[in-house]
C-alpha positions in Angstrom: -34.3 -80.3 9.0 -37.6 -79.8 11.2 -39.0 -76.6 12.1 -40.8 -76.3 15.6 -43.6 -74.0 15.4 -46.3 -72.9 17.7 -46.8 -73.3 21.7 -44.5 -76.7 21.3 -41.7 -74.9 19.8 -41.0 -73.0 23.3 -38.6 -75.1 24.6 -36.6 -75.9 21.2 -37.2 -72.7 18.9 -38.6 -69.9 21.1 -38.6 -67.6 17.5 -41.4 -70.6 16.4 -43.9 -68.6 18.6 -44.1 -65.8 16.3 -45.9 -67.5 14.0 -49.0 -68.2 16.4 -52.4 -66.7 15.1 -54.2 -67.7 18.1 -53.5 -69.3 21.7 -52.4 -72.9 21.6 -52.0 -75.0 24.9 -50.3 -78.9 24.1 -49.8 -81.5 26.4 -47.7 -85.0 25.8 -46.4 -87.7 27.9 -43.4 -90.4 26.4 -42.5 -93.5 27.7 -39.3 -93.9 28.0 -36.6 -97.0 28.8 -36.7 -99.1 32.5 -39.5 -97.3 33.6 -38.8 -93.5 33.2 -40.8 -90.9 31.2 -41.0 -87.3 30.6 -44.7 -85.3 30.4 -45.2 -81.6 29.3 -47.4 -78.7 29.3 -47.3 -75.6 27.4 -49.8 -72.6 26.8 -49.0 -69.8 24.4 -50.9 -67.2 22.8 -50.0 -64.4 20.3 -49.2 -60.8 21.9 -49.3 -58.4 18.6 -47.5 -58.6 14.9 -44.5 -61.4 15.0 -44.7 -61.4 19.0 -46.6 -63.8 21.8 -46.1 -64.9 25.2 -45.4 -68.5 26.2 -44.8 -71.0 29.5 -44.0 -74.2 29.6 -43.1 -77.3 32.1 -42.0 -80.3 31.6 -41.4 -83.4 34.4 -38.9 -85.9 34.0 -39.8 -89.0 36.2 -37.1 -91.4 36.8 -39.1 -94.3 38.0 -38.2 -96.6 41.1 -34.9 -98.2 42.1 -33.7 -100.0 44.6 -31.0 -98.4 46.9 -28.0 -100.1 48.6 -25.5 -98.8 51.3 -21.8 -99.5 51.4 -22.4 -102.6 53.2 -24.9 -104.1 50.2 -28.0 -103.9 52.1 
């Protein structure tokens, strides 16, 4: 079992960003099959005891493909 802690934890386990002790920003980018990939950012930073504050993004690019009508063309 994994455990996501921290500013990546935002989009998987929100409750992981209590555990911050000071602001964390992560970046990643993953290739993915026929062209397509996925890139994030998140910042996060710890508001008090067992609280923070968080936003994230994430961009999921489906690369190029080529379109057809009805007709084939």
């Amino acid at each position: 079992m994994a455990l996501a802690s921290g500013s990546e934890s935002q989009l998987h386990n929100p409750a992981g960003l209590s555990t911050l002790k000071a602001p964390e920003l992560s970046a990643n980018h993953s290739s993915w099959l026929v062209d397509t990939s996925i890139e994030g950012l998140g910042f996060a930073t710890p508001l008090g005891e067992n609280s923070a504050f968080g936003l994230a993004a994430q961009y999921f690019n489906y690369g190029s493909f080529d379109v057809r009508d009805d007709e084939g063309s």
